[in-house]
RODO-2510 file (C-alpha; in nm, 4 decimals, decimal comma):
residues 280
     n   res          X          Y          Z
     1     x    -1,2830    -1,7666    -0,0962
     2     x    -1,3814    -1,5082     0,1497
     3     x    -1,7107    -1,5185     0,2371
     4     x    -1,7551    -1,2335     0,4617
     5     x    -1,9499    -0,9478     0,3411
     6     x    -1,7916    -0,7426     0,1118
     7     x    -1,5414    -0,4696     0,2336
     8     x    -1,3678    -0,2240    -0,0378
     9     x    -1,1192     0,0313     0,0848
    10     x    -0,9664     0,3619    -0,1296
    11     x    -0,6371     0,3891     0,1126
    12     x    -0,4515     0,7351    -0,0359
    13     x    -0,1844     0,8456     0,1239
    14     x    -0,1625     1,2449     0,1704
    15     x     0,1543     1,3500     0,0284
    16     x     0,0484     1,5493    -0,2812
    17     x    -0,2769     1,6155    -0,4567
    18     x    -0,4385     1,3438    -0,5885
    19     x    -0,5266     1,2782    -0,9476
    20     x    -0,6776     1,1388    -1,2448
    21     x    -0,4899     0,7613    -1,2224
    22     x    -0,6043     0,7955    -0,8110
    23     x    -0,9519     0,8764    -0,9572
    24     x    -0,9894     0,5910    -1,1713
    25     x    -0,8925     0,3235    -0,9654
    26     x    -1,0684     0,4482    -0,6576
    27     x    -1,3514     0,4679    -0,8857
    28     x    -1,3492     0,1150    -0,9795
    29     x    -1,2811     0,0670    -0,5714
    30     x    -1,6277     0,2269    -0,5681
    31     x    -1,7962     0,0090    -0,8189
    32     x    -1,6728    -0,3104    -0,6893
    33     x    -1,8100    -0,1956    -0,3715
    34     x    -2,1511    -0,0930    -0,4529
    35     x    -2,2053    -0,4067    -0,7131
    36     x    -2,1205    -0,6559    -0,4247
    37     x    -2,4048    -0,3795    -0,1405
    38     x    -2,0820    -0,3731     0,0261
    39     x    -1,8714    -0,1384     0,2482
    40     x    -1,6266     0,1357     0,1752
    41     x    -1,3860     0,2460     0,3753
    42     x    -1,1540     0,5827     0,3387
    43     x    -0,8218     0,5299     0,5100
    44     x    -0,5945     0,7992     0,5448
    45     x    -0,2378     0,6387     0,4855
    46     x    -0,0523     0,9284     0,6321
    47     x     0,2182     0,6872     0,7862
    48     x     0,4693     0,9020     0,6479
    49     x     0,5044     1,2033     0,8782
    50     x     0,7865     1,3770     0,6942
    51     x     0,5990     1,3906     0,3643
    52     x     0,1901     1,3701     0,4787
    53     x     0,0651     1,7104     0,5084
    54     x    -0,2818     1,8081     0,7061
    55     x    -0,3901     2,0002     0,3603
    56     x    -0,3472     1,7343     0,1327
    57     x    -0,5525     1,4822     0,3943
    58     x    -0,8184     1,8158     0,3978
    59     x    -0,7636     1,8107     0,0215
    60     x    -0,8074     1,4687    -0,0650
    61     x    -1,1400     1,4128     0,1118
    62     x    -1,3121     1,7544    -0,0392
    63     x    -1,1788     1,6317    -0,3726
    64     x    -1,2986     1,2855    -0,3720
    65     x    -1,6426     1,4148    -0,2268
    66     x    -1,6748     1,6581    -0,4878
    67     x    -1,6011     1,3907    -0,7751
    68     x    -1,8694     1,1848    -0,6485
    69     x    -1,7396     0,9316    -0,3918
    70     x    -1,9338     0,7641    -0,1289
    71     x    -1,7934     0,5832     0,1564
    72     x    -1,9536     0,4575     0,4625
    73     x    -1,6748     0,4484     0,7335
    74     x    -1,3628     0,7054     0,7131
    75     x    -1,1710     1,0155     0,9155
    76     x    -1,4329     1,1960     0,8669
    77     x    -1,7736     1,0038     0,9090
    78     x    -1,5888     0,7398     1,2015
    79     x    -1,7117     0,3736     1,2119
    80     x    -1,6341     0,0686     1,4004
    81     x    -1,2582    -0,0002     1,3157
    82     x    -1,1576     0,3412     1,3798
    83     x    -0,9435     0,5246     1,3814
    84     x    -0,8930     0,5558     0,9601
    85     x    -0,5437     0,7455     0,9847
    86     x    -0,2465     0,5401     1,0028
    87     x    -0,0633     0,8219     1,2183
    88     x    -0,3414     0,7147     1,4926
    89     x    -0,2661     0,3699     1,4738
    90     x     0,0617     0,2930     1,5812
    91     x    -0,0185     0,0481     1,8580
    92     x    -0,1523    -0,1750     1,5954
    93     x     0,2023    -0,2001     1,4069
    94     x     0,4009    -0,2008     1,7621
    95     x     0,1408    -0,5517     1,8384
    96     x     0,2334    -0,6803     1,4789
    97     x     0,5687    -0,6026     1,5015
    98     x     0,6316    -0,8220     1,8173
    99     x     0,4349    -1,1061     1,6775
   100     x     0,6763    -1,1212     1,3978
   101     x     0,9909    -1,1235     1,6478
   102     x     0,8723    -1,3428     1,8488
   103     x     0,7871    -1,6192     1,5475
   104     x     1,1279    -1,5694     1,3966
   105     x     1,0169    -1,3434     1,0829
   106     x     1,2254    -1,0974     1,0880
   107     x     1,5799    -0,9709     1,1279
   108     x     1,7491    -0,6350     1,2438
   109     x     1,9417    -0,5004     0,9052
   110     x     2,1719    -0,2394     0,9462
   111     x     2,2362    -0,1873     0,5656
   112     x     2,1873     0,1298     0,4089
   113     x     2,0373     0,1827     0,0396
   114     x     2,3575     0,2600    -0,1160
   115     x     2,5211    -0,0961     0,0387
   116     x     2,2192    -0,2437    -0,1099
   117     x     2,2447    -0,0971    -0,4157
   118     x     2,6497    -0,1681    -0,4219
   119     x     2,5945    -0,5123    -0,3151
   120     x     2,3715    -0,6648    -0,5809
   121     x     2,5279    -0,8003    -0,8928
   122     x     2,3264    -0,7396    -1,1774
   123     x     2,2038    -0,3751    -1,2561
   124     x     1,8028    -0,3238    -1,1631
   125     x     1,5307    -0,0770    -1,2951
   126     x     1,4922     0,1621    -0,9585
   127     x     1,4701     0,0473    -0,5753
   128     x     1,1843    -0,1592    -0,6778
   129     x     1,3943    -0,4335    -0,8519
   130     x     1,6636    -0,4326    -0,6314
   131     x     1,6898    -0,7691    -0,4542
   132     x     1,8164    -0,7791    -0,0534
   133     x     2,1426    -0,9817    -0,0781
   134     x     2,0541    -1,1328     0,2798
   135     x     2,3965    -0,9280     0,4086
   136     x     2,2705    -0,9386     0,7711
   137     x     2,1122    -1,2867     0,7521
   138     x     2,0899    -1,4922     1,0278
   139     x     1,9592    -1,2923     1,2841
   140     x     2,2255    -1,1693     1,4699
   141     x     2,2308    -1,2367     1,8578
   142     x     2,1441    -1,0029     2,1242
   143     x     1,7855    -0,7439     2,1147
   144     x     1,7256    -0,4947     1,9194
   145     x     1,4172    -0,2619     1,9393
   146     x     1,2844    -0,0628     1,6950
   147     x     1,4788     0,2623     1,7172
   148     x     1,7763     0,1562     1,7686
   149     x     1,8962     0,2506     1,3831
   150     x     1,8204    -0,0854     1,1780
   151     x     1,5768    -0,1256     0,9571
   152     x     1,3921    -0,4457     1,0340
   153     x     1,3415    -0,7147     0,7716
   154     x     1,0878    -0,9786     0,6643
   155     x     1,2920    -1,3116     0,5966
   156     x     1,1754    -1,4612     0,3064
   157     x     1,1424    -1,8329     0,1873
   158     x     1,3658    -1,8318    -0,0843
   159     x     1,2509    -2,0873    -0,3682
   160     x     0,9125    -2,0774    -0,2833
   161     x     0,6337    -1,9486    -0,5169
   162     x     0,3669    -1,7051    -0,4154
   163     x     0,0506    -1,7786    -0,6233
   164     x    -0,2548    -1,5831    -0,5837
   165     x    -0,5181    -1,4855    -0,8647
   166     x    -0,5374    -1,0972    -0,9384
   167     x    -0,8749    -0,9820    -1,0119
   168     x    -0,7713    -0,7411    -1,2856
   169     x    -0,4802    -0,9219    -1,4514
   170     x    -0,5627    -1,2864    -1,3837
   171     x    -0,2951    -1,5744    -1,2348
   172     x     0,0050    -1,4346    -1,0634
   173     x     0,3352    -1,6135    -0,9461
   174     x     0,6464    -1,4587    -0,7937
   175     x     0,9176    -1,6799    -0,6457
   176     x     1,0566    -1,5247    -0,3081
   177     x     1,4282    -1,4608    -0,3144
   178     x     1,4085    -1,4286    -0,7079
   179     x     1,1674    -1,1910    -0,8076
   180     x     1,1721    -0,9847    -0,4535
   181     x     1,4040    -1,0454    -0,1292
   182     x     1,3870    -0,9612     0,2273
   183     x     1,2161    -0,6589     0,2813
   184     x     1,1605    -0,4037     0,5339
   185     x     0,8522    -0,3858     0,7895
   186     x     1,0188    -0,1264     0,9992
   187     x     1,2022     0,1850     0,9291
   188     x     1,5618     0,2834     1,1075
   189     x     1,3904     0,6116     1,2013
   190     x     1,1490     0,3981     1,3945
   191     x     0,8370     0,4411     1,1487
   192     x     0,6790     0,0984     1,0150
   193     x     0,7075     0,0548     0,6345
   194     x     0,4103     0,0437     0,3825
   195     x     0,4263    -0,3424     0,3851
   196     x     0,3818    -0,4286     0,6947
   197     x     0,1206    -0,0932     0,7777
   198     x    -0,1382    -0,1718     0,5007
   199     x    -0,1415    -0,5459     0,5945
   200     x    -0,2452    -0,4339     0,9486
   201     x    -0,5028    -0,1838     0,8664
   202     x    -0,6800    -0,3957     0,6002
   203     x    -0,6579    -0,7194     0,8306
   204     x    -0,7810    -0,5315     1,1118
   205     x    -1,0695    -0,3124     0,8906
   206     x    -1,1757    -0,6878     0,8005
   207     x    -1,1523    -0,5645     0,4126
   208     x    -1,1801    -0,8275     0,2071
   209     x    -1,1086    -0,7035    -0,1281
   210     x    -0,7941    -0,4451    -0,2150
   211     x    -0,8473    -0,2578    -0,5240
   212     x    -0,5545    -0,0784    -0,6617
   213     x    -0,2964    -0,0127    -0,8993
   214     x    -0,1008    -0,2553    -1,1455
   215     x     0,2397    -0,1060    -0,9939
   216     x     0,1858    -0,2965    -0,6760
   217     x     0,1211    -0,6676    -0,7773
   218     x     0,4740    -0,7365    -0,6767
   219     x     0,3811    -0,5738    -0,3399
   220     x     0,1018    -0,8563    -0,2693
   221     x     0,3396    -1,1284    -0,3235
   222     x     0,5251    -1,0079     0,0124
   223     x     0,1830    -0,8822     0,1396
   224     x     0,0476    -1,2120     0,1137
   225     x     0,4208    -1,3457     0,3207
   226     x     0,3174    -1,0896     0,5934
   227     x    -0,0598    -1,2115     0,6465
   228     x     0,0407    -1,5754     0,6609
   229     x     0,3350    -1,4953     0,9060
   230     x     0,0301    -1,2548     1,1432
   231     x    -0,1994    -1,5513     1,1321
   232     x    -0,4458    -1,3151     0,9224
   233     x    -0,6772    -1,3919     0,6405
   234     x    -0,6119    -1,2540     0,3171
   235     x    -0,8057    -1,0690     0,1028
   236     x    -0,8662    -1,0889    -0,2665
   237     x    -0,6581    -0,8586    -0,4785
   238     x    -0,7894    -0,6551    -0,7977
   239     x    -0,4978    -0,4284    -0,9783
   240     x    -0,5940    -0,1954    -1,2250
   241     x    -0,3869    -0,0187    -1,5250
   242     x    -0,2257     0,2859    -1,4958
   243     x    -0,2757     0,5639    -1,6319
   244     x     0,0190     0,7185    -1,8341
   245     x     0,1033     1,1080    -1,9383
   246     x     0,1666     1,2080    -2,3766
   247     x     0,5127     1,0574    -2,2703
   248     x     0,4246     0,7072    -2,1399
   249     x     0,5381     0,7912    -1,7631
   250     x     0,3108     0,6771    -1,5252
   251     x     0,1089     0,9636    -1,3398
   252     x     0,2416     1,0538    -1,0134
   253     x     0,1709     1,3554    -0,7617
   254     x     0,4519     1,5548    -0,9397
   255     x     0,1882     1,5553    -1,2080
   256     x     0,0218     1,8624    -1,0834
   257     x    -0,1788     1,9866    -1,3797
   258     x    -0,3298     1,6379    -1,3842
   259     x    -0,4502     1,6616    -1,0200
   260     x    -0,8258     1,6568    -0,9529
   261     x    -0,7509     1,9897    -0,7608
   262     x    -0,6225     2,1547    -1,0424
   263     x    -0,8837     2,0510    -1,2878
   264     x    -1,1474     2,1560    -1,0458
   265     x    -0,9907     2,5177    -1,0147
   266     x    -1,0210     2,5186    -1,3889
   267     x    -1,3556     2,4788    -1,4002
   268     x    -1,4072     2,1160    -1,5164
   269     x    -1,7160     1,9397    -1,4056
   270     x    -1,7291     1,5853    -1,2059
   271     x    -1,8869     1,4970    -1,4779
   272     x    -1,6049     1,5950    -1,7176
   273     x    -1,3641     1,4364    -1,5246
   274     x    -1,5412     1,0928    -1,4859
   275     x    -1,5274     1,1196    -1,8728
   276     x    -1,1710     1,1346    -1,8784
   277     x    -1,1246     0,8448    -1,6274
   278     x    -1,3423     0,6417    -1,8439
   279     x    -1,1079     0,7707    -2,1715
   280     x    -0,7701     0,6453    -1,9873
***
């Protein structure tokens, strides 16, 4: 167990306006947080520069504020383990990044989705399931930086089981090269994936407790891969339930009418819409 004074983080990433699922589990972030007279940090995941826009980051923080969130380190307030946007932090990933070459962990992959995709052998439910068929395994001789057009991949250790106990939804096992395969940690166009950013930026924030949703549980299994490989120690997961539109689809940004910006501009309350975050 960690025993390092509690740090929560809410970690959106500015790509659309947030809403009511964000809410909740950032809520719950919150209450974690203030129930252990911990930390929270707001970290603007705006890694993706072709889909992050400056208004939704602006958005996002005047939206959470308004709703009632509190954090004590963030883009806007600073703090020690600055600076809270990912775009600001690429020498982080660059240092991480050469760790992992140099210890073996990864491998230059010049496969696109669609060979991927036509490789596999059994059909999978989106890019999620699909499992890396190890096409460019071993690592092929001769450097390659990032940049250079291949998407860099995490080698896992197929057959072994990664065990950790979620907060939310209790013990968890996922067996590496069955239930998830090699997996990128940096992009082709040179931009480190979500994998191998968050495990940075929480390792180096020191937060010791990620609170999020159920959809990424399959995501700490490699996570946990990544913070063993970096030497780093892991923190303690809690994934919450999702919240789901009249049709059973999970919420997602495209879910405008549902966004906390939206709601506001229709003249709902905080109040009103901690209600509904409570209902889901």
């Amino acid at each position: 167990m960690n025993s390092a004074p509690y740090r929560g983080r809410l970690a959106p990433s500015p790509t659309g306006h947030l809403h009511i699922g964000h809410a909740r589990t950032f809520w719950i972030a919150q209450q974690r947080a203030e129930a252990a007279g911990g930390v929270l940090v707001l970290r603007n995941d705006d890694i993706d520069a072709v889909r992050a826009k400056m208004a939704f980051a602006e958005a996002m923080i005047e939206d959470l504020r308004w709703l009632g969130f509190r954090w004590q380190e963030g883009p806007d307030c600073g703090g020690p383990f600055g600076p809270y946007a990912q775009s600001q932090r690429r020498l982080f990933y660059e240092a991480a990044f050469k760790r992992l070459q140099a210890g073996g962990w990864i491998y230059p992959c010049h496969c696109t989705r669609k060979d991927v995709r036509q490789a596999v052998s059994a059909p999978h439910a989106g890019e999620e399931g699909l499992i890396y068929p190890g096409t460019c395994r071993p690592i092929a001789p001769g450097a390659v930086l990032p940049g250079e057009k291949a998407n860099w991949r995490f080698r896992v250790p197929d057959g072994e089981g990664i065990e950790f106990v979620d907060g939310g939804f209790g013990p968890q096992r996922f067996v590496a090269g069955r239930d998830f395969g090699d997996f990128v940690v940096w992009r082709h166009d040179d931009v480190p994936a979500y994998q191998l950013s968050v495990v940075v930026d929480d390792a180096a924030m020191g937060i010791t407790e990620v609170v999020r949703g159920a959809d990424l549980l399959l995501s700490t299994a490699r996570q946990l891969l990544l913070y063993r490989a970096l030497g780093c120690p892991a923190p303690a997961f809690y994934h919450c339930p999702l919240i789901c539109d009249a049709s059973g689809v999970r919420l997602a940004k495209r879910h405008d009418a549902l966004s906390l910006r939206a709601m506001r501009e229709q003249g709902a309350t905080p109040e009103e819409v901690r209600a509904k975050m409570g209902e889901g």
